[in-house]
TIRO-2110 file (N, C-alpha, C; in Angstrom, 1 decimal):
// TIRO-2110
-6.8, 13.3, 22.9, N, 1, A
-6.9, 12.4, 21.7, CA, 1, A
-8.3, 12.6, 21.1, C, 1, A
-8.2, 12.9, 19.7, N, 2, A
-9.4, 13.0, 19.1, CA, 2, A
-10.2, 11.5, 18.8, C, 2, A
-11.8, 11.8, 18.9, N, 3, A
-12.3, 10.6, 18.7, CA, 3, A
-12.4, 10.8, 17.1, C, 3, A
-12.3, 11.4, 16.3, N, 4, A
-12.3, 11.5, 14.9, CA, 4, A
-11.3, 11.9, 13.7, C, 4, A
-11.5, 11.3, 12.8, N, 5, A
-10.1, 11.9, 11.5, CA, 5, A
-10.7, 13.2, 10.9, C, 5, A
-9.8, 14.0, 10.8, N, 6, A
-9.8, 15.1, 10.1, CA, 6, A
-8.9, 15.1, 9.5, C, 6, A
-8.7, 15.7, 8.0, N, 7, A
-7.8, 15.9, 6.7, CA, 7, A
-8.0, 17.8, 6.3, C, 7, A
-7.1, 18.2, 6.8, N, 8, A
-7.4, 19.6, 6.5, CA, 8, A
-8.2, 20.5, 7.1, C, 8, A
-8.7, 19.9, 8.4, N, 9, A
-9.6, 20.6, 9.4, CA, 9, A
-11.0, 20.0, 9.1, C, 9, A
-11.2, 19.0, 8.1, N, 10, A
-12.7, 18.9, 7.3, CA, 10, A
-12.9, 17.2, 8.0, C, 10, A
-13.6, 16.9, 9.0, N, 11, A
-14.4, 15.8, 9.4, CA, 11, A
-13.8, 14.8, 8.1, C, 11, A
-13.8, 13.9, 8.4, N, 12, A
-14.1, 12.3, 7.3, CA, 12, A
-14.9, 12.3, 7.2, C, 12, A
-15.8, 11.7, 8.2, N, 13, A
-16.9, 11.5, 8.4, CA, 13, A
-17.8, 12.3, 7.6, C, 13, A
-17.8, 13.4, 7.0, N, 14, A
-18.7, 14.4, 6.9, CA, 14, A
-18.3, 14.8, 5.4, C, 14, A
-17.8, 14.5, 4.6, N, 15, A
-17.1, 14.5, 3.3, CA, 15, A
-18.3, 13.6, 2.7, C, 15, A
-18.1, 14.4, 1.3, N, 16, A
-19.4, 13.5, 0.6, CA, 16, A
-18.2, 12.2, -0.4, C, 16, A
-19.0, 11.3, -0.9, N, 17, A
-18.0, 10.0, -1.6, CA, 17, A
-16.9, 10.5, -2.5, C, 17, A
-17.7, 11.5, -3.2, N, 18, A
-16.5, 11.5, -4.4, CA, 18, A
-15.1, 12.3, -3.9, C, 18, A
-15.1, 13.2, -2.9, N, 19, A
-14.6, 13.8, -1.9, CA, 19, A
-13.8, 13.2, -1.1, C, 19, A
-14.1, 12.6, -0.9, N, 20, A
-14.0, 11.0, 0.1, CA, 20, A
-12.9, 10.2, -0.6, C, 20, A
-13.2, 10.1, -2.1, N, 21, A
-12.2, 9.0, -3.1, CA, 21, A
-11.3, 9.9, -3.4, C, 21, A
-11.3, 11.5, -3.3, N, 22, A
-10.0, 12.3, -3.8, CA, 22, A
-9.0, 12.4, -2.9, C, 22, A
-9.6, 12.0, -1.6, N, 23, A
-8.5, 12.3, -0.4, CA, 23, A
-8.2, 11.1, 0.4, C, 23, A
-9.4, 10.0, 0.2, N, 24, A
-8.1, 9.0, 1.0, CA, 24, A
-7.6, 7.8, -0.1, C, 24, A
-7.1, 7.2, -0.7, N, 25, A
-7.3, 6.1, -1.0, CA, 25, A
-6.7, 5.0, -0.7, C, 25, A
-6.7, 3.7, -0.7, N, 26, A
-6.8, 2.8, -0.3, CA, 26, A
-6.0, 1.2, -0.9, C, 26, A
-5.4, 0.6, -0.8, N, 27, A
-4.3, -0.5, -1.5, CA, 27, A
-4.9, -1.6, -0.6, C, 27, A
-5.5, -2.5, -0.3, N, 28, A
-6.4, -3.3, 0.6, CA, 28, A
-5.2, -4.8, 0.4, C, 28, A
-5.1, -5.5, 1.5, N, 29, A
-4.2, -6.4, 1.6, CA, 29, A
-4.5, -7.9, 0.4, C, 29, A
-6.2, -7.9, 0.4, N, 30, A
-6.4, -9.2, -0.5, CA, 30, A
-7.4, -8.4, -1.5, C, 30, A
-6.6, -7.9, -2.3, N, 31, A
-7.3, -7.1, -3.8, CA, 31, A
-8.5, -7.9, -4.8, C, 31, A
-9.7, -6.9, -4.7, N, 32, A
-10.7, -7.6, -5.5, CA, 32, A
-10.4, -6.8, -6.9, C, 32, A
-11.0, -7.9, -7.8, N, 33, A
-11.1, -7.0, -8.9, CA, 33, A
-12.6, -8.0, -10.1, C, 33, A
-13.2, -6.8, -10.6, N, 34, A
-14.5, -7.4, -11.8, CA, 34, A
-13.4, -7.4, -12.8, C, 34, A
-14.4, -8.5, -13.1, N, 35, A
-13.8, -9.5, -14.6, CA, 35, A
-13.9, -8.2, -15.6, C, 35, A
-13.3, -8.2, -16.6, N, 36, A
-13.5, -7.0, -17.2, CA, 36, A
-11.6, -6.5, -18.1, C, 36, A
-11.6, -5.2, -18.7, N, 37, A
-10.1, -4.8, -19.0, CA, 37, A
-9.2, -4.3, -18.5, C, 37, A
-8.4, -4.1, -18.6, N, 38, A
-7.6, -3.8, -17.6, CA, 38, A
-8.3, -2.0, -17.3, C, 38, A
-8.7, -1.4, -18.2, N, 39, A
-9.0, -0.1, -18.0, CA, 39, A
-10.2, -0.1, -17.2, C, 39, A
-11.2, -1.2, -17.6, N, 40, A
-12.2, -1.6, -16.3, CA, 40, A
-12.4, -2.0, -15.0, C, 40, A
-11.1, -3.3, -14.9, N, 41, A
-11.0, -3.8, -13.3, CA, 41, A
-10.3, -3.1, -12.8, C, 41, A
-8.9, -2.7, -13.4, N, 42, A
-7.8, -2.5, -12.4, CA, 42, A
-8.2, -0.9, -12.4, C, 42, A
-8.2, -0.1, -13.1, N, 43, A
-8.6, 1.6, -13.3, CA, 43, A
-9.3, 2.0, -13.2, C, 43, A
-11.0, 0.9, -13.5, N, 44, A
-12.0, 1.6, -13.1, CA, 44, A
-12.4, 3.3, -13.7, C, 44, A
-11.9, 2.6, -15.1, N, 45, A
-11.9, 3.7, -16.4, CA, 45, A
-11.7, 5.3, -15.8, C, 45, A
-10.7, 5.4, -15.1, N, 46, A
-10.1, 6.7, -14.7, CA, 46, A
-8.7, 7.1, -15.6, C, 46, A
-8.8, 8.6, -16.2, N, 47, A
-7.3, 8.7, -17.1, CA, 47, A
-6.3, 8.5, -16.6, C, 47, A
-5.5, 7.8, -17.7, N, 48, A
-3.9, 7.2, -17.2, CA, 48, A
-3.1, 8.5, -16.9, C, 48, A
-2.9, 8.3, -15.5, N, 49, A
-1.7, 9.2, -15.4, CA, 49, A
-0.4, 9.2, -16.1, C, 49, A
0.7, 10.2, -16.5, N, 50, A
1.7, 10.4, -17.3, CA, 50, A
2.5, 9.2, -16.5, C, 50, A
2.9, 8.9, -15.6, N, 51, A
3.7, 8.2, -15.0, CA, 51, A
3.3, 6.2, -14.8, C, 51, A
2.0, 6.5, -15.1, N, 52, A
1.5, 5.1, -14.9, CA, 52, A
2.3, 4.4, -15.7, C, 52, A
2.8, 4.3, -16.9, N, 53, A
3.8, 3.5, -17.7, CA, 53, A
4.8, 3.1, -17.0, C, 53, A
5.6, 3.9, -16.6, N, 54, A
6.7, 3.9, -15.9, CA, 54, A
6.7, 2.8, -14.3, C, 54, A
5.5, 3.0, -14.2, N, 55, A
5.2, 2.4, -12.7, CA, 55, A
4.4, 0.9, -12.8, C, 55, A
4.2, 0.6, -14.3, N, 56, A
3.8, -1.1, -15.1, CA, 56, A
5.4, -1.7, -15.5, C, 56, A
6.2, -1.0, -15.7, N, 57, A
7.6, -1.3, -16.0, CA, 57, A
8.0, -1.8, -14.4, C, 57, A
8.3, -1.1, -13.7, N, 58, A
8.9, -1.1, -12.2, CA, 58, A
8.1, -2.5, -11.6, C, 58, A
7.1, -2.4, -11.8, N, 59, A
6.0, -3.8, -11.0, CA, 59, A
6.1, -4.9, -11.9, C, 59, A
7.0, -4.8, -13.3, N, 60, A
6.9, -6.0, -14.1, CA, 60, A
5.7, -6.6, -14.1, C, 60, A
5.0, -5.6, -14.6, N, 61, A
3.5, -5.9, -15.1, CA, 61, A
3.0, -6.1, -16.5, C, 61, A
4.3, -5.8, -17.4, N, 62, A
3.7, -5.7, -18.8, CA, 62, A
2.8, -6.8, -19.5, C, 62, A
3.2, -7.8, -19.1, N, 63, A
3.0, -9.4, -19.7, CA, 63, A
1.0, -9.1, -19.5, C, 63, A
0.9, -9.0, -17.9, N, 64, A
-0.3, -9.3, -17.6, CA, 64, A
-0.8, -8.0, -18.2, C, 64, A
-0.8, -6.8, -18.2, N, 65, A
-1.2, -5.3, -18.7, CA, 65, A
-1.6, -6.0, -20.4, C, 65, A
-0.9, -6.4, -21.0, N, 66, A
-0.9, -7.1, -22.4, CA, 66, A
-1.6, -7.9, -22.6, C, 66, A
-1.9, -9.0, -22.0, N, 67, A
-3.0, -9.6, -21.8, CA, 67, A
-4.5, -9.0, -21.6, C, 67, A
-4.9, -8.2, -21.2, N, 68, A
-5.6, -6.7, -21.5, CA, 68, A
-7.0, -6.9, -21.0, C, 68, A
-7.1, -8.5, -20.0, N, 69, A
-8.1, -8.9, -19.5, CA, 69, A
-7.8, -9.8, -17.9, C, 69, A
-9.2, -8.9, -17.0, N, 70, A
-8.8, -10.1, -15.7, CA, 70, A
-10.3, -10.4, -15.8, C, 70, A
-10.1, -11.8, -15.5, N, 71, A
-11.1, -12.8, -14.6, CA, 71, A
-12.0, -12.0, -13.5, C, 71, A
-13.3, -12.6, -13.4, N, 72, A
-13.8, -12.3, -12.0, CA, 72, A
-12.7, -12.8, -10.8, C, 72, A
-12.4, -11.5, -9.8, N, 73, A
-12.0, -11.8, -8.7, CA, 73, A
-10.7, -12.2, -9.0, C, 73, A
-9.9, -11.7, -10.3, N, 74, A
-8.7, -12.1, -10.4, CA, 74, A
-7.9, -13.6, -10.6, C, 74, A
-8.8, -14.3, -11.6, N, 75, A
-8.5, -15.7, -10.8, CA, 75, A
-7.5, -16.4, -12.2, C, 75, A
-7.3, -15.3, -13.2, N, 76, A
-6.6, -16.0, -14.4, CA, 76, A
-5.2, -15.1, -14.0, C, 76, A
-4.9, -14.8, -12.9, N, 77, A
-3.6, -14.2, -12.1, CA, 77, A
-3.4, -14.8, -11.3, C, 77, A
-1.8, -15.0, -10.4, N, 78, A
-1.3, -15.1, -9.2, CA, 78, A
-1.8, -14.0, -8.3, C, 78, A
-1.4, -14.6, -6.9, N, 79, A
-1.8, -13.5, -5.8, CA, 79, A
-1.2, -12.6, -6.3, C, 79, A
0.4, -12.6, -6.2, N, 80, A
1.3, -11.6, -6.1, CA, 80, A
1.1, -10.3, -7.6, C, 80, A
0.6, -10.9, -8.8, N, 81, A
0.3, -10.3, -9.4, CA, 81, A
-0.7, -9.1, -9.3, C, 81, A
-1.9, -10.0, -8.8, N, 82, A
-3.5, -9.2, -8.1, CA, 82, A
-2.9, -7.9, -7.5, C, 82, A
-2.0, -8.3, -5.9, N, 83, A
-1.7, -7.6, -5.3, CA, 83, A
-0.5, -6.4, -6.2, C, 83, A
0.0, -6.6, -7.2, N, 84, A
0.9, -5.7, -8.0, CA, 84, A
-0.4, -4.5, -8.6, C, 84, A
-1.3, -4.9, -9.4, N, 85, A
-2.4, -4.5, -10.3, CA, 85, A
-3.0, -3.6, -9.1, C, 85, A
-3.4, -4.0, -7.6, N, 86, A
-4.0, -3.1, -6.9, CA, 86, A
-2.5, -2.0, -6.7, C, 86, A
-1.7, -1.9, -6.0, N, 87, A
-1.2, -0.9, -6.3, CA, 87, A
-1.1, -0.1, -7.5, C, 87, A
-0.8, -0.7, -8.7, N, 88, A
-0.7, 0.1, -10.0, CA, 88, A
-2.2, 1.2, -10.2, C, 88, A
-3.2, 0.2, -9.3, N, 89, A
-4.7, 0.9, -9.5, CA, 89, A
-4.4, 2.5, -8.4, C, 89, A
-3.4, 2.4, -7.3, N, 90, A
-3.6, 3.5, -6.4, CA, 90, A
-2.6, 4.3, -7.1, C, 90, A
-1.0, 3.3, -7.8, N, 91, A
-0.1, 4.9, -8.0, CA, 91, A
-0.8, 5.5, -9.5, C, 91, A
-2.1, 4.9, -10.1, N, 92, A
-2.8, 5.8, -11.1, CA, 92, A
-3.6, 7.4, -10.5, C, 92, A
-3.9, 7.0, -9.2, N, 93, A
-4.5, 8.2, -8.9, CA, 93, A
-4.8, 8.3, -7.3, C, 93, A
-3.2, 8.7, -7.0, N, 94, A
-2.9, 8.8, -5.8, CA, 94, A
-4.0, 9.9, -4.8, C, 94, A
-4.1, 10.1, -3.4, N, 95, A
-5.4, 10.9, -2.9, CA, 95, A
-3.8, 11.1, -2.3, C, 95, A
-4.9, 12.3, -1.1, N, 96, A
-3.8, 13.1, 0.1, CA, 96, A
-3.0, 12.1, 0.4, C, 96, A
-3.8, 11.3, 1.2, N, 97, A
-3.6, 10.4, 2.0, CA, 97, A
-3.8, 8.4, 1.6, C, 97, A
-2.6, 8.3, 1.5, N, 98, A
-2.5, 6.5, 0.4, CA, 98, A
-2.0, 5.9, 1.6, C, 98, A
-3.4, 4.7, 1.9, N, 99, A
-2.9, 3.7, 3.0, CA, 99, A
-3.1, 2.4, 2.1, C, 99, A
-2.4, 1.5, 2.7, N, 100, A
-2.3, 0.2, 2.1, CA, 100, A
-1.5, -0.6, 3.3, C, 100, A
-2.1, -1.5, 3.3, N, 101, A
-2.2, -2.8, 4.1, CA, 101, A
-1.0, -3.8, 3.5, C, 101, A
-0.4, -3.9, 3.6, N, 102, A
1.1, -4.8, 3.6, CA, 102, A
0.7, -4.7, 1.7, C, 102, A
1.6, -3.8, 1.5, N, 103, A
1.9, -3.3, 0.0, CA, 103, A
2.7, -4.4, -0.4, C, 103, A
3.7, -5.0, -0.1, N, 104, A
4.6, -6.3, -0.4, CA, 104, A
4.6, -7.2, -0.3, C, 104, A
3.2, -7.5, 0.6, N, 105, A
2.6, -8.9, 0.9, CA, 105, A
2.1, -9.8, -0.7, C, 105, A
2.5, -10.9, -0.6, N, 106, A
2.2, -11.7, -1.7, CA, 106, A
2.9, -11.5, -2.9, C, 106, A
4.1, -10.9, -2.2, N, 107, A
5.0, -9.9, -4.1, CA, 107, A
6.3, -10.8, -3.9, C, 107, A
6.5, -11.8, -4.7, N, 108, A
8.1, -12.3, -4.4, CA, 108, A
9.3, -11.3, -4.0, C, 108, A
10.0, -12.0, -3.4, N, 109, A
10.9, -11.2, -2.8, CA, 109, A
12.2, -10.8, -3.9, C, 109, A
12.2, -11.1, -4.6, N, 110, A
13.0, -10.2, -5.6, CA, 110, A
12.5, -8.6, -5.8, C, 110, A
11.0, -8.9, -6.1, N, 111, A
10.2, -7.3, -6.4, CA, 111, A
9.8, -6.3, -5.4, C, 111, A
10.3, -7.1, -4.0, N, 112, A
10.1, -6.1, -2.8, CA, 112, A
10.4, -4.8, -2.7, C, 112, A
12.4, -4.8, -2.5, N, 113, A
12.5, -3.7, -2.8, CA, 113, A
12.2, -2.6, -3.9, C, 113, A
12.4, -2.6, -5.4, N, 114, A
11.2, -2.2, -6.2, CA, 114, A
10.4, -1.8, -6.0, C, 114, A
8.9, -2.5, -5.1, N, 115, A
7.8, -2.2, -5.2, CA, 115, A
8.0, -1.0, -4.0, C, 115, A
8.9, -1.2, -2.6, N, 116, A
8.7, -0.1, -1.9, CA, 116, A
9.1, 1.1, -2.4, C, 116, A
10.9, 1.4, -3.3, N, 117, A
11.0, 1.9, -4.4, CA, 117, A
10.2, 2.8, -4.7, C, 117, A
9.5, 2.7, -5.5, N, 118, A
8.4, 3.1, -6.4, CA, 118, A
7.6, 3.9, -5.3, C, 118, A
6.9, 2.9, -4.5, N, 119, A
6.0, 3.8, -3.4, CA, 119, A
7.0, 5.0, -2.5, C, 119, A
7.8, 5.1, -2.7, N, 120, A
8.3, 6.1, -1.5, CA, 120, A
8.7, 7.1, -2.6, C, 120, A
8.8, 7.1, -4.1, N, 121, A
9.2, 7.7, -4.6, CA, 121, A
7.9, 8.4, -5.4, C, 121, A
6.6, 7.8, -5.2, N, 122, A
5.6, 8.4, -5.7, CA, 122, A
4.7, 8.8, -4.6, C, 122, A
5.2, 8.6, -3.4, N, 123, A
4.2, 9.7, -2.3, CA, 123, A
5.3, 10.2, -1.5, C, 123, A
6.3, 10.2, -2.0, N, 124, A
7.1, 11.3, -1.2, CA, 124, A
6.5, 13.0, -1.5, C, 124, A
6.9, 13.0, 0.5, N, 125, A
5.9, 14.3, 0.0, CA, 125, A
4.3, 14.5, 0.8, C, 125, A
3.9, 13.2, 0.4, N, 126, A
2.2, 12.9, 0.2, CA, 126, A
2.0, 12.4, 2.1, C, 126, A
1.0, 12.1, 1.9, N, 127, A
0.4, 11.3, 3.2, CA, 127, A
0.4, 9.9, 2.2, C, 127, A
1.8, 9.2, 3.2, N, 128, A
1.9, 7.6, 2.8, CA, 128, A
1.7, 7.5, 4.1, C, 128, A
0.9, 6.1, 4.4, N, 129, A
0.7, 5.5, 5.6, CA, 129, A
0.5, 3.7, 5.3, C, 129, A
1.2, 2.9, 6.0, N, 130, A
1.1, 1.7, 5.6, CA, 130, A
1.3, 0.6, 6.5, C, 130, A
0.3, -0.7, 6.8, N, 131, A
0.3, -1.3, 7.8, CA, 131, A
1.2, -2.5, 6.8, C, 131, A
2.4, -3.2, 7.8, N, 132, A
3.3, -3.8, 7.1, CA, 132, A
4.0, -5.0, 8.0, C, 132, A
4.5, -6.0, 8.1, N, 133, A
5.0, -7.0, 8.8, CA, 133, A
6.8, -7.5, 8.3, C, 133, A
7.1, -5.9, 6.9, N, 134, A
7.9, -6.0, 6.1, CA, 134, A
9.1, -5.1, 6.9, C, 134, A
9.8, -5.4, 8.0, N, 135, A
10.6, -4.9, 8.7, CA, 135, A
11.9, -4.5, 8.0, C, 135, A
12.3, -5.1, 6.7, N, 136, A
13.5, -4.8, 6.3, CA, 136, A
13.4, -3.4, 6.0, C, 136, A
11.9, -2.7, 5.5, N, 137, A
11.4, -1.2, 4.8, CA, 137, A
11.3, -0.2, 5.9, C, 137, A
11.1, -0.6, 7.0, N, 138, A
10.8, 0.3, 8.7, CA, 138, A
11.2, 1.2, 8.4, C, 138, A
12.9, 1.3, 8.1, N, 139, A
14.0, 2.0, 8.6, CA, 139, A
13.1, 3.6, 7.5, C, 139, A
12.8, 3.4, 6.6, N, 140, A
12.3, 4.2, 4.8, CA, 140, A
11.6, 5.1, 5.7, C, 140, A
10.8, 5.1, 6.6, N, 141, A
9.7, 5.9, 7.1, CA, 141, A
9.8, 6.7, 8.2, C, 141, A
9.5, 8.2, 8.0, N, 142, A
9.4, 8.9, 9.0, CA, 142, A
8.6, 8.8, 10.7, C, 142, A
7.7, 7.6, 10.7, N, 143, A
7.6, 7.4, 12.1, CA, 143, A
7.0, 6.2, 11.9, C, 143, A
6.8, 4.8, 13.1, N, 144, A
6.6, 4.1, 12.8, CA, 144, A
5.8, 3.5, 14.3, C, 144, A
4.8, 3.4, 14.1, N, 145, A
3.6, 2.8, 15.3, CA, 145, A
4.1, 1.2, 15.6, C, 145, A
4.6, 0.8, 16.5, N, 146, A
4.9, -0.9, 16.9, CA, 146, A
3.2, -1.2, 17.3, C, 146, A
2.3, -2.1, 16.9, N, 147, A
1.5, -2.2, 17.5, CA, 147, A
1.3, -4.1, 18.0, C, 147, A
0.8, -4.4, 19.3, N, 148, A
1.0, -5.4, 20.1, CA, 148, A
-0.6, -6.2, 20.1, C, 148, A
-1.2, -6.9, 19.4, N, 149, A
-2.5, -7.3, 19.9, CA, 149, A
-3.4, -6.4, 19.9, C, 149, A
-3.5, -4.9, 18.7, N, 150, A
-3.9, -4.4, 18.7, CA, 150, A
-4.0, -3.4, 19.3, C, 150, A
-2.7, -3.2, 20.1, N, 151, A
-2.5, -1.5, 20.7, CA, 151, A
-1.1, -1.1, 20.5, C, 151, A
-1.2, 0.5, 20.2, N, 152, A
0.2, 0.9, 20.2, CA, 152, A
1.0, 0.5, 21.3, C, 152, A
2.4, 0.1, 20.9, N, 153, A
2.9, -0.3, 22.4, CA, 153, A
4.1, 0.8, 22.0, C, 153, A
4.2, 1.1, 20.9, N, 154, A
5.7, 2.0, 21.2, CA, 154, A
5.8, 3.2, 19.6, C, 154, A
6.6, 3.7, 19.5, N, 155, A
6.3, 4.7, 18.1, CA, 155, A
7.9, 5.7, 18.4, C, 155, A
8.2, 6.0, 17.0, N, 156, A
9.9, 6.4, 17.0, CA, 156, A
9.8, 6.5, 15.5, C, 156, A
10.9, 6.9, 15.3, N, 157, A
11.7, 6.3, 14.0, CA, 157, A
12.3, 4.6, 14.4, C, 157, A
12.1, 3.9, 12.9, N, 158, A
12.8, 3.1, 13.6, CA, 158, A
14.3, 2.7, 13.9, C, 158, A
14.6, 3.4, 13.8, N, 159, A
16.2, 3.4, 14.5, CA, 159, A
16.3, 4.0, 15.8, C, 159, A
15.1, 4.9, 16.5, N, 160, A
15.0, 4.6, 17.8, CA, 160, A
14.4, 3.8, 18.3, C, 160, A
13.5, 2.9, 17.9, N, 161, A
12.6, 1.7, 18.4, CA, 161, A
13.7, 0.7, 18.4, C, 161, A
14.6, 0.2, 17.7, N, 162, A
15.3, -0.7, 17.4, CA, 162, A
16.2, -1.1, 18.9, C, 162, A
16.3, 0.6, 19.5, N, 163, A
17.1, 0.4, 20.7, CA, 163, A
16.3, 0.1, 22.1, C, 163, A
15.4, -0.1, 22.3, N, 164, A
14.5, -0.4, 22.8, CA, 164, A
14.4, -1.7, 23.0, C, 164, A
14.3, -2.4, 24.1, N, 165, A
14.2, -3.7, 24.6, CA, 165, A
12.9, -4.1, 24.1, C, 165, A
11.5, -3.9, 24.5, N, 166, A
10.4, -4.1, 23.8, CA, 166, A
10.6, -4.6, 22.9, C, 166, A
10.6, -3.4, 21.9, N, 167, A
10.6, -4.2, 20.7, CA, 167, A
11.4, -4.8, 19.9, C, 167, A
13.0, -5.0, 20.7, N, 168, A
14.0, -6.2, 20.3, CA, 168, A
13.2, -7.3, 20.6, C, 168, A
12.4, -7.1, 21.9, N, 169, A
11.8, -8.6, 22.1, CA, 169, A
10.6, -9.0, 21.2, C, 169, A
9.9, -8.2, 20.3, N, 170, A
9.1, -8.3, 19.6, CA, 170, A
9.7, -8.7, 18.2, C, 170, A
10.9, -8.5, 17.9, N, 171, A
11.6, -8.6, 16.6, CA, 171, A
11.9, -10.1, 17.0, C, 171, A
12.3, -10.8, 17.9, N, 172, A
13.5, -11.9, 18.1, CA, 172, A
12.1, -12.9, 18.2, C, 172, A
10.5, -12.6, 18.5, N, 173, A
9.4, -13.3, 18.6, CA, 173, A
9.3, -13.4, 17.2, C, 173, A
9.2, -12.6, 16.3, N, 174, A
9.0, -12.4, 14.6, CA, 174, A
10.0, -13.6, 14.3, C, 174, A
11.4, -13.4, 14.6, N, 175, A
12.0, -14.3, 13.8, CA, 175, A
12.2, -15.4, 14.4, C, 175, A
11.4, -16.3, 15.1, N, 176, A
11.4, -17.3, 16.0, CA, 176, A
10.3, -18.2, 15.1, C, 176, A
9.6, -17.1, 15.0, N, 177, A
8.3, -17.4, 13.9, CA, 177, A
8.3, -18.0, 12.7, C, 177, A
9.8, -17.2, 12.1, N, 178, A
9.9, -17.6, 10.5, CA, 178, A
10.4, -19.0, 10.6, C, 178, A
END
């Protein structure tokens, strides 16, 4: 087991910043954003990709995109919107490697499917990696880490985990919960 990430044989650790922002980027579970335009908070004045239109349609973002201003810290938005705006900020300028921390979290459940949708269809291909509690999407992904209290406890596709006593007993704890 390595103690360190490497992308292409090249350290992480050892990558300079801007290097750094081309190859990993990042969809964070509770999205900040400076008060500012949309090209300032959410884009962070980087050119619009050809497809970014297409992917403010899908996130039913127009309304707030049109509005053409956020609050410090997002606060003239819903969560679920915030959380829409950070992804739209990652499918503008996707890296190697796009991790994001429960992408569906805070997104009403009508726009779930959709939002995964969109992500499997804009890093297919890519290094998608995503920490998620959204079990209906499991099945979408080519391998999938079960992790227990902070250790792997099992990893498959999930249609082989599924057969697995473990983590039936880990699913039947999940929905005990809801």
């Amino acid at each position: 087991m390595r103690s360190r990430l490497f992308i292409d044989d090249l350290c992480i650790d050892r990558i300079n910043a801007r290097a750094h922002l081309e190859t990993v980027r990042y969809s964070p579970q509770s999205p900040q954003f400076l008060k500012g335009s949309i090209e300032q908070s959410v884009l962070f004045g980087v050119e619009q990709s050809r497809t970014l239109n297409e992917a403010i349609q899908c996130l039913q973002l127009d309304e707030i995109i049109g509005r053409g201003h956020i609050a410090e810290n997002a606060t003239n938005i819903s969560g679920g919107e915030a959380k829409r705006l950070s992804l739209l900020r990652l499918l503008n300028r996707p890296g190697k490697f796009n991790l994001f921390d429960e992408p569906s979290a805070s997104i009403e459940p009508k726009l779930a499917t959709p939002v995964w949708d969109l992500l499997f269809e804009t890093f297919a291909g890519q290094g998608f990696i995503c920490v998620t509690h959204d079990v209906e999407h499991l099945h979408r992904f080519d391998r999938v880490l079960v992790m227990q209290r902070g250790v792997i406890v099992d990893e498959g596709t999930w249609c082989e985990l599924l057969e697995r006593p473990a983590i039936e007993a880990i699913l039947n704890s999940l929905h005990a919960q809801a």
